[in-house]
C-alpha positions as CSV (number, residue, x, y, z in Angstrom):
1,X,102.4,-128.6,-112.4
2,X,101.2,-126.2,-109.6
3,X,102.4,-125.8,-106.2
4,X,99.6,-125.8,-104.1
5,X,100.1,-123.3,-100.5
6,X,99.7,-125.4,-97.7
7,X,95.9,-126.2,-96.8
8,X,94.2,-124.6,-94.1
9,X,94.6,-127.0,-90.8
10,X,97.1,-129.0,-92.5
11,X,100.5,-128.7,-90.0
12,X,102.7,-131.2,-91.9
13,X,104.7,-129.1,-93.9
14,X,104.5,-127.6,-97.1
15,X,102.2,-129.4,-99.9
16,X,103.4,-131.1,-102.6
17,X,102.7,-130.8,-105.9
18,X,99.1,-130.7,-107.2
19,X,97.9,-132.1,-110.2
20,X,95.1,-129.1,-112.1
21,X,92.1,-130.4,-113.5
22,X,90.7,-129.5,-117.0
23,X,87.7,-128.1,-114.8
24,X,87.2,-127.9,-110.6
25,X,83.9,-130.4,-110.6
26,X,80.6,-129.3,-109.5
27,X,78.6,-131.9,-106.8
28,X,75.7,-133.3,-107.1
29,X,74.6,-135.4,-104.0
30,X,72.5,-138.7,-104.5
31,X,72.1,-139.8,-100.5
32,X,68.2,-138.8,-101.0
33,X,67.9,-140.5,-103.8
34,X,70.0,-143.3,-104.7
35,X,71.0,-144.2,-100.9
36,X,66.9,-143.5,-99.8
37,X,66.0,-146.6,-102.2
38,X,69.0,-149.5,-101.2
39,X,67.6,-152.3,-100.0
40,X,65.8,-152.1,-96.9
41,X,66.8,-147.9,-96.6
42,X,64.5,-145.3,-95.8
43,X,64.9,-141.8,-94.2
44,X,62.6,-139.3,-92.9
45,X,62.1,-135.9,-94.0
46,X,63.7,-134.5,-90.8
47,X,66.7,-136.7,-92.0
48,X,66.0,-135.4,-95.4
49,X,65.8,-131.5,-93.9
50,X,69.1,-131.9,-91.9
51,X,71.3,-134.0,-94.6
52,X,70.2,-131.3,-97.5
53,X,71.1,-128.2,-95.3
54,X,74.9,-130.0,-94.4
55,X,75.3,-131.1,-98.2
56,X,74.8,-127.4,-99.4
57,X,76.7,-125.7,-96.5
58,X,79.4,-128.5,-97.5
59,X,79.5,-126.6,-101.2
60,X,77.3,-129.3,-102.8
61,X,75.6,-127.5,-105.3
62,X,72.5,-130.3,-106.0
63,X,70.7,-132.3,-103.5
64,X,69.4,-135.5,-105.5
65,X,66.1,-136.4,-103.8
66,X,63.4,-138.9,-104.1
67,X,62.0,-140.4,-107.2
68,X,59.1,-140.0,-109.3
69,X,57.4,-142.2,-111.2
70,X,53.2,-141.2,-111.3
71,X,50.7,-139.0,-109.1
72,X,50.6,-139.3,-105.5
73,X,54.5,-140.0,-104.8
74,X,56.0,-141.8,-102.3
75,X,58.9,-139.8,-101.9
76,X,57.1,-136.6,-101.9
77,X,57.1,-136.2,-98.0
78,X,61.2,-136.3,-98.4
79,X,61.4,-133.8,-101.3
80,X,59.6,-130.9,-99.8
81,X,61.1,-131.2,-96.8
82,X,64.6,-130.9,-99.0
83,X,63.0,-127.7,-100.8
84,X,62.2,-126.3,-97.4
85,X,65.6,-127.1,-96.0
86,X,67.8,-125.7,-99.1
87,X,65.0,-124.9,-101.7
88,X,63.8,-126.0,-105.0
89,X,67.1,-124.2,-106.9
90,X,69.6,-127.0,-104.7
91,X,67.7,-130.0,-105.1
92,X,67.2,-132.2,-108.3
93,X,64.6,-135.2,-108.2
94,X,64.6,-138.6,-110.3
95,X,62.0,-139.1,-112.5
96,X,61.5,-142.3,-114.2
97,X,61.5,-142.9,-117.5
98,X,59.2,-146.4,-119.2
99,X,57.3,-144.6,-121.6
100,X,55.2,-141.1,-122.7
101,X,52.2,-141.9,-120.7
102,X,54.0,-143.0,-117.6
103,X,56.5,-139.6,-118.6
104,X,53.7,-137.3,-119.0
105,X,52.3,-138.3,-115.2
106,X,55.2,-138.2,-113.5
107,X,56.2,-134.5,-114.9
108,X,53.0,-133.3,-113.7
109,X,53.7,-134.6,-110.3
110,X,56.8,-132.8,-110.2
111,X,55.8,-129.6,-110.9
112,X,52.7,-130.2,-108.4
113,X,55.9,-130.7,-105.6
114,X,57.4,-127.8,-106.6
115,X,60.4,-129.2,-108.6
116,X,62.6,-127.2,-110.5
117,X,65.4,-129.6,-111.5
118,X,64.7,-133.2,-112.7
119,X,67.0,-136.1,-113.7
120,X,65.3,-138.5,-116.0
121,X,66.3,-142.3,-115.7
122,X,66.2,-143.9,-118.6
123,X,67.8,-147.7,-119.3
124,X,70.5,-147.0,-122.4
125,X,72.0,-150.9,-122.5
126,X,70.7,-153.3,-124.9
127,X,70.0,-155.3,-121.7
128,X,68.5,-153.0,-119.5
129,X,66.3,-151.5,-122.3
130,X,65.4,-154.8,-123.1
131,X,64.2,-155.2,-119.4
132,X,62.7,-151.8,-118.9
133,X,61.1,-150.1,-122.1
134,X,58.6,-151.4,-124.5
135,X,61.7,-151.7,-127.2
136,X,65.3,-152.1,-126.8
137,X,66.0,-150.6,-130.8
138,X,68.1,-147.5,-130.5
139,X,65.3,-146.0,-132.0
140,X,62.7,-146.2,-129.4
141,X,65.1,-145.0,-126.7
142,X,66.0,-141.8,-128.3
143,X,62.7,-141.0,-129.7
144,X,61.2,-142.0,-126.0
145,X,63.9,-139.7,-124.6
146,X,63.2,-136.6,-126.7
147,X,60.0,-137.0,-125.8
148,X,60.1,-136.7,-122.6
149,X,63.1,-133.7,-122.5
150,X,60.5,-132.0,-124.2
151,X,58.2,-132.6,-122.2
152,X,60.3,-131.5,-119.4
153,X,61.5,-127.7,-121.0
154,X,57.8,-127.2,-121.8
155,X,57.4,-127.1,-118.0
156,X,60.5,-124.8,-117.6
157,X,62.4,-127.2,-115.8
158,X,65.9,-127.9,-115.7
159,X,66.6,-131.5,-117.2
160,X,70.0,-133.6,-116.5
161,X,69.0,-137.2,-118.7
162,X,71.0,-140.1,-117.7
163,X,72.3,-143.1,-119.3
164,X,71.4,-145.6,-116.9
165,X,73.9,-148.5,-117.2
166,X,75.9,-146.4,-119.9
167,X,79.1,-147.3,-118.5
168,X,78.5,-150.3,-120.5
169,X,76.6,-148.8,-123.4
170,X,79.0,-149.4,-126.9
171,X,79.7,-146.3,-128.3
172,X,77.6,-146.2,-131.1
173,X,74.7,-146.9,-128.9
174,X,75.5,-144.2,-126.6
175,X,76.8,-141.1,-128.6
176,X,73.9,-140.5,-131.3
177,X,71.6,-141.0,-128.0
178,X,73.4,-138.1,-126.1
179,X,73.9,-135.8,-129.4
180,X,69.7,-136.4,-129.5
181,X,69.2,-135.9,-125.9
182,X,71.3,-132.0,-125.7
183,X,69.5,-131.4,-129.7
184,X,65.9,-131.8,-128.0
185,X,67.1,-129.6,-125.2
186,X,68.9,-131.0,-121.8
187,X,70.9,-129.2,-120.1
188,X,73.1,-131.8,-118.5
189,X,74.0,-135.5,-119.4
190,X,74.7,-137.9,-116.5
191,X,76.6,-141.1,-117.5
192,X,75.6,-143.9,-115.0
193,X,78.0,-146.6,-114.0
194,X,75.1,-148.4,-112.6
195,X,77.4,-151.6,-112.8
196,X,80.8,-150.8,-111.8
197,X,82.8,-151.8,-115.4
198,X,85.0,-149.7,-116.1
199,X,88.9,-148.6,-114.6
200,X,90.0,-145.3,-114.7
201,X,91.6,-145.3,-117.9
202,X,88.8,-146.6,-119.7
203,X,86.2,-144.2,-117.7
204,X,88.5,-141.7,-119.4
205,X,88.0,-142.7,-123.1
206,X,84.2,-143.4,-122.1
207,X,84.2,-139.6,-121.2
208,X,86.2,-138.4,-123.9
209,X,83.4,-139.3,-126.3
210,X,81.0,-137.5,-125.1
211,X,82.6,-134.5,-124.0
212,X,83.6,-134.3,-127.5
213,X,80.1,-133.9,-128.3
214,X,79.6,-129.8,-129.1
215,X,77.8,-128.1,-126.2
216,X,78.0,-131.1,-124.0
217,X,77.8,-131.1,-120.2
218,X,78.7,-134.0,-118.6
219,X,78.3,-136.1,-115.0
220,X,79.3,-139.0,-113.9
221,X,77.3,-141.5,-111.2
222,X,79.4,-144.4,-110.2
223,X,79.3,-147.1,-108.2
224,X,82.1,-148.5,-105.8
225,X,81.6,-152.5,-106.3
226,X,85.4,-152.6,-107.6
227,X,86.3,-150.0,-105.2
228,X,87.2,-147.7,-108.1
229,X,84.3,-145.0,-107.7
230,X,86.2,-141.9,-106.7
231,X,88.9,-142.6,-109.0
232,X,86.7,-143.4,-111.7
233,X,84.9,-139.5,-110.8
234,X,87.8,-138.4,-111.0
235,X,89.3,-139.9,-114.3
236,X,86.0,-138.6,-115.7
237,X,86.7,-135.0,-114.5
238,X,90.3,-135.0,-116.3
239,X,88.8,-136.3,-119.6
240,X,86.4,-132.9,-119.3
241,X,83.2,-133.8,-117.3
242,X,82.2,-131.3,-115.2
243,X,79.9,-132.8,-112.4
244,X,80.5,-135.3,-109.9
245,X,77.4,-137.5,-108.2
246,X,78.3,-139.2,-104.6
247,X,76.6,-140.1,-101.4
248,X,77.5,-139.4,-98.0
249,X,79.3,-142.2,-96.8
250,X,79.2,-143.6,-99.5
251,X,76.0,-145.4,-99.0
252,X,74.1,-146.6,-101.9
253,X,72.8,-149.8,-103.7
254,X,75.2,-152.1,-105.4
255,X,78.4,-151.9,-103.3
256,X,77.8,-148.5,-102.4
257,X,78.5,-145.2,-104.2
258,X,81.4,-142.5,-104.6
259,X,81.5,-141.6,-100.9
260,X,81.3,-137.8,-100.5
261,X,84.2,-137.2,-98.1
262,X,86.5,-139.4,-99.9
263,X,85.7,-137.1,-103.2
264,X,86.3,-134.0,-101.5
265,X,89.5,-134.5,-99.7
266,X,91.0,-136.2,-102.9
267,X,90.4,-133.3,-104.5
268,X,91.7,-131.0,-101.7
269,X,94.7,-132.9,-101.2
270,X,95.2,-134.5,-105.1
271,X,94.1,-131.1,-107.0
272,X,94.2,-128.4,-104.3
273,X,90.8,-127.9,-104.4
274,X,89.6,-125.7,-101.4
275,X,86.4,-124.1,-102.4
276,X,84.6,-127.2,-99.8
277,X,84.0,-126.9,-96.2
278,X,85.2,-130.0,-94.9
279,X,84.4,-129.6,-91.6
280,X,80.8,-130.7,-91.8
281,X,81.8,-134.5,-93.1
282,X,81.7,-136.5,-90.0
283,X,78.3,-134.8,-88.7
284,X,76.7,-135.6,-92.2
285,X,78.4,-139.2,-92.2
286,X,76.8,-140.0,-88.8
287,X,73.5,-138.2,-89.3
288,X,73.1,-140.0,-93.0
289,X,74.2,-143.5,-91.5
290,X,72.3,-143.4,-88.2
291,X,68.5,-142.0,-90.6
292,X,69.9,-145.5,-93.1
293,X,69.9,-147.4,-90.2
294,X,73.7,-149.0,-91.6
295,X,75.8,-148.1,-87.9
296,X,78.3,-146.0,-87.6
297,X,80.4,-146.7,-90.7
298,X,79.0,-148.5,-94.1
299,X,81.4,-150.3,-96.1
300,X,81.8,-150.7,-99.6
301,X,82.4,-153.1,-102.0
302,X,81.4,-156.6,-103.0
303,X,82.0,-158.7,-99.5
304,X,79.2,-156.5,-97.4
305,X,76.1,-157.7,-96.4
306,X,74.5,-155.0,-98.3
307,X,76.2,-155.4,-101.3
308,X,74.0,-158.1,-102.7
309,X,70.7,-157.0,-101.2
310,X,67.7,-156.0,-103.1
311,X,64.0,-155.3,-102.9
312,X,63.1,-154.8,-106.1
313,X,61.1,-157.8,-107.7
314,X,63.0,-157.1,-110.9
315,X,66.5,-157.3,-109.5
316,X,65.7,-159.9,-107.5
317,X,64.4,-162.4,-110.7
318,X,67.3,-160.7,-113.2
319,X,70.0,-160.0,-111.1
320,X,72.6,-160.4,-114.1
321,X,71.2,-157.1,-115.1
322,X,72.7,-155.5,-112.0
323,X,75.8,-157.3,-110.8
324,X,79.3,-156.7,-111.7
325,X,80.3,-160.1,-110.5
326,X,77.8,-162.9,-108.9
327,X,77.0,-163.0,-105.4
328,X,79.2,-166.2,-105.1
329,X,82.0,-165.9,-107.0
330,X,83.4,-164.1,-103.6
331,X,81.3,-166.2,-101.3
332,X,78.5,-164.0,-100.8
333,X,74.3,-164.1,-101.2
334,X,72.0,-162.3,-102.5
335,X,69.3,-161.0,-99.9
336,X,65.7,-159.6,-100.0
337,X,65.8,-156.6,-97.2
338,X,62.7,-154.5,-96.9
339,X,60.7,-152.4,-94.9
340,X,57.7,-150.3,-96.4
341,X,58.1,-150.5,-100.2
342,X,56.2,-153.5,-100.2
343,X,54.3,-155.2,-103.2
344,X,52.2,-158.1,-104.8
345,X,55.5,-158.7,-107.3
346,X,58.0,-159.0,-104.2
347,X,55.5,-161.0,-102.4
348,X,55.4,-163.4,-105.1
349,X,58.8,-163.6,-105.6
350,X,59.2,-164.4,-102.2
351,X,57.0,-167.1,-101.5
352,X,57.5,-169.1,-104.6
353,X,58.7,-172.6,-103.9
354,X,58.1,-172.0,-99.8
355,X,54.7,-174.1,-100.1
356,X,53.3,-171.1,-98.0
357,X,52.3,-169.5,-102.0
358,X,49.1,-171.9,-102.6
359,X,46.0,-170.6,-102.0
360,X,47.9,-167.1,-100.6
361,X,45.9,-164.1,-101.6
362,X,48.6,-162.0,-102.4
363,X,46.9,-158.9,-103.0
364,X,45.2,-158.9,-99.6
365,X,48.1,-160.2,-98.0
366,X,50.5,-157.4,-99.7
367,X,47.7,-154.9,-97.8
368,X,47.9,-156.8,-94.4
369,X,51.6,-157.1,-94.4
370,X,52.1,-153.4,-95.5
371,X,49.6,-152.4,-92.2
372,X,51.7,-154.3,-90.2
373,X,55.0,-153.1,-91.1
374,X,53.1,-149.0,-90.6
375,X,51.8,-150.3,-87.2
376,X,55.5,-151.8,-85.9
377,X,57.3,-149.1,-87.1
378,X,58.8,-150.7,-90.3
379,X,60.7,-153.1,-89.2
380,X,63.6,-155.0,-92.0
381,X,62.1,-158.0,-93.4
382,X,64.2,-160.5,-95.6
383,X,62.0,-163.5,-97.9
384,X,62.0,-165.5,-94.6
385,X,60.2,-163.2,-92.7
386,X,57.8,-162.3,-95.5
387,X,57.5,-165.9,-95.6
388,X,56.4,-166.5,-92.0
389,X,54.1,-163.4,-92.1
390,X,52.0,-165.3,-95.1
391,X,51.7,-168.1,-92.6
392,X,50.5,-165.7,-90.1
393,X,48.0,-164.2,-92.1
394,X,46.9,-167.4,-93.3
395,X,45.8,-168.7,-90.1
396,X,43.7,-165.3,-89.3
C-alpha cells in the first residue's frame, strides 16, 4: 500500500492509506453526447462552449459530443461550438453504426465538421444486433465493424469502437469482435454498459478479457440504474482499462451515468489521485443541469422520473432491449418526454390506440407539430400532449 500526503484543502488530518491503481485513468466526458440525447434533453452550443471549456480545464482529456448518423447533422451546431471552445484534438463525436452505406455518409459528415476523433456505436448483443443491423450473426458485426474502422483510418481519424450493450455480450461473442476491431486498426475499445448488469467483481473479469487481448486499449461507459457506475469504472480500471467515460452530474439516459465528480474525488480520496482540478465541479454541475433543464440536482437510479423516459420510437416499442429491470417492478412508468427530435415513427407510436390516429396525416402533422415546438421555444411534450396537438391540427 501507499501513504498518500494529505490532499491539498483537506484539514482533517493525515490521509489514510491509498489503494494504487494498475494505471491513473484517463476521462472521457459523455455530457454532449449521451446526456444531449436523454429523453426530452437538449443543450445549446453556448452550453456546449462553456461545459467543454470546464471539462478540459477540469483535466478531462475528451469531450464526447453530438452524434452522427448522415449529411446535414443535427448535432452539428453543438460540435463546432465544442471544437471552438477546446478544439477538435479534446472532443470525440459518436457516429452511428447500421451499415456501410449509412457508415460511409456519416464519416464524410464528420470530416466536413472538422472531427478528428470518432466513437463508432455499434450494437454487439445478440438482442440489440438483432434490433439494429441487417444480421445479428457474429459475422456480419465484425465484418460491418472492420468496414467501417477502415473507413475511418483512411480519413486519418482517431477511432475508439464500442460494444454497445457489451456488458452483456458472452465472451465468445465479444472477444473475436474486439481482437477484429484493434487488427483492422482502432485505436481504443469502449465497452458499453448500456444496461447496467454487471457488479464490480464481474465488471472486473469482463475487463480482464479484453485487456488480455495484445495491444488492447480499453474504456468503460456505464450506467448507474443499480447505482454501481463509479464502482463499476472503477473495478474496470483495477482489471487494466485505461479510460473512464462519465457525465457531469451524472446526467444521462437510463438511470443516469457515472457522475463526473463522484469519479474524480473517489479517485482523489480512494487512489490519491491529484492530477484533477476539482474546484470547477459545482460550476459545471449547475451550468450542465440548468442547459438539461433537470434543476438543480439530477438523481440517479431506477425510482426517478427520468429513469424510465424515452423518445426514441424504438425504445419506446422494445423497451426490454433497454431496461435493467421493468418500469414496474419498483412502481414506476415508462414516459415519452420530447422536445425537437420529433418524427413520423414517435408520432405513430404515440397516437396508436388514442382514436385521434384515423385519418391523422402523420407526415404533415410530424411537420406542423415540429414548427410549433421551433415557434414556442421547444417546449417538453409527453404522448398526451402529442396526442392533443393531433387533435389540434385536425380541426385546422
Amino acid at each position: 500500500m501507499v501513504i498518500a500526503e494529505s490532499l491539498p484543502g483537506d484539514t482533517r488530518g493525515p490521509a489514510e492509506e491509498k489503494e494504487p491503481l494498475p494505471v491513473l485513468p484517463r476521462i472521457s466526458d459523455a455530457t454532449l453526447r449521451d446526456s444531449a440525447h436523454m429523453a426530452g434533453v437538449e443543450f445549446t452550443a453556448k452550453d456546449a462552449r462553456i461545459i467543454a471549456d470546464l471539462l478540459v480545464r477540469t483535466g478531462v482529456e475528451l469531450v464526447e459530443v453530438g452524434m452522427v448518423s448522415g449529411p446535414s447533422s443535427a448535432d452539428a451546431d453543438l460540435i463546432l461550438a465544442t471544437h471552438e471552445a477546446v478544439g477538435p484534438e479534446h472532443s470525440m463525436s459518436l457516429v452511428m453504426v447500421r451499415d456501410r452505406q449509412q457508415v460511409t455518409k456519416a464519416l464524410d459528415e464528420a470530416v466536413r465538421l472538422g472531427v478528428k476523433y470518432v466513437m463508432f456505436s455499434i450494437p454487439t448483443s445478440q438482442e440489440h444486433a438483432a434490433l439494429k443491423l441487417a444480421s445479428p450473426s457474429e459475422k456480419y458485426l465484425t465484418a460491418l465493424a472492420k468496414a467501417a474502422i477502415e473507413g475511418a483510418k483512411e480519413r486519418g481519424l482517431h477511432v475508439t469502437f464500442s460494444g454497445e450493450d457489451g456488458a452483456r455480450t458472452p465472451k465468445e461473442r465479444l472477444v473475436p469482435y474486439v481482437e477484429a476491431g484493434f487488427a483492422a486498426g482502432a485505436d481504443r475499445f469502449r465497452l458499453a454498459e448500456t444496461v447496467a448488469y454487471l457488479s464490480p467483481w464481474q465488471m472486473e473479469a469482463k475487463i480482464a478479457d479484453l485487456t488480455a487481448i495484445d495491444g488492447s486499449e480499453i474504456e468503460i461507459h456505464s450506467h448507474n440504474m443499480l447505482g454501481m457506475a463509479v464502482a463499476n469504472s472503477l473495478a474496470a480500471v483495477r482489471a487494466g482499462a485505461q479510460w473512464i467515460s462519465a457525465t457531469v452530474g451524472g446526467i444521462g439516459e437510463r438511470g443516469g451515468n457515472a457522475p463526473l465528480a463522484e469519479l474524480l474525488t473517489s479517485l482523489r480520496v480512494v487512489h490519491g489521485d491529484t492530477r484533477f482540478d476539482l474546484g470547477h465541479l459545482t460550476e459545471l454541475s449547475r451550468v450542465a443541469l440548468k442547459g438539461a433543464g433537470l434543476g438543480e440536482a439530477f438523481q440517479s437510479g431506477p425510482t426517478t422520473a427520468h429513469a424510465f423516459a424515452y423518445e426514441l420510437p424504438g425504445q419506446l416499442s422494445n423497451p426490454s432491449a433497454y431496461e435493467t429491470l421493468p418500469a414496474e417492478l419498483v412502481g414506476n412508468s415508462r414516459e415519452l418526454r420530447v422536445r425537437s427530435r420529433i418524427s413520423p415513427a414517435l408520432v405513430r407510436w404515440a397516437v396508436t390506440d388514442s382514436g385521434v390516429e384515423d385519418g391523422l396525416d402523420v407526415e404533415s402533422f410530424t411537420t406542423w407539430l415540429t414548427n410549433r415546438q421551433e415557434r414556442d421555444g421547444r417546449p417538453l411534450l409527453d404522448r398526451d400532449g402529442i396526442r392533443k396537438a393531433a387533435v389540434d391540427f385536425q380541426s385546422i
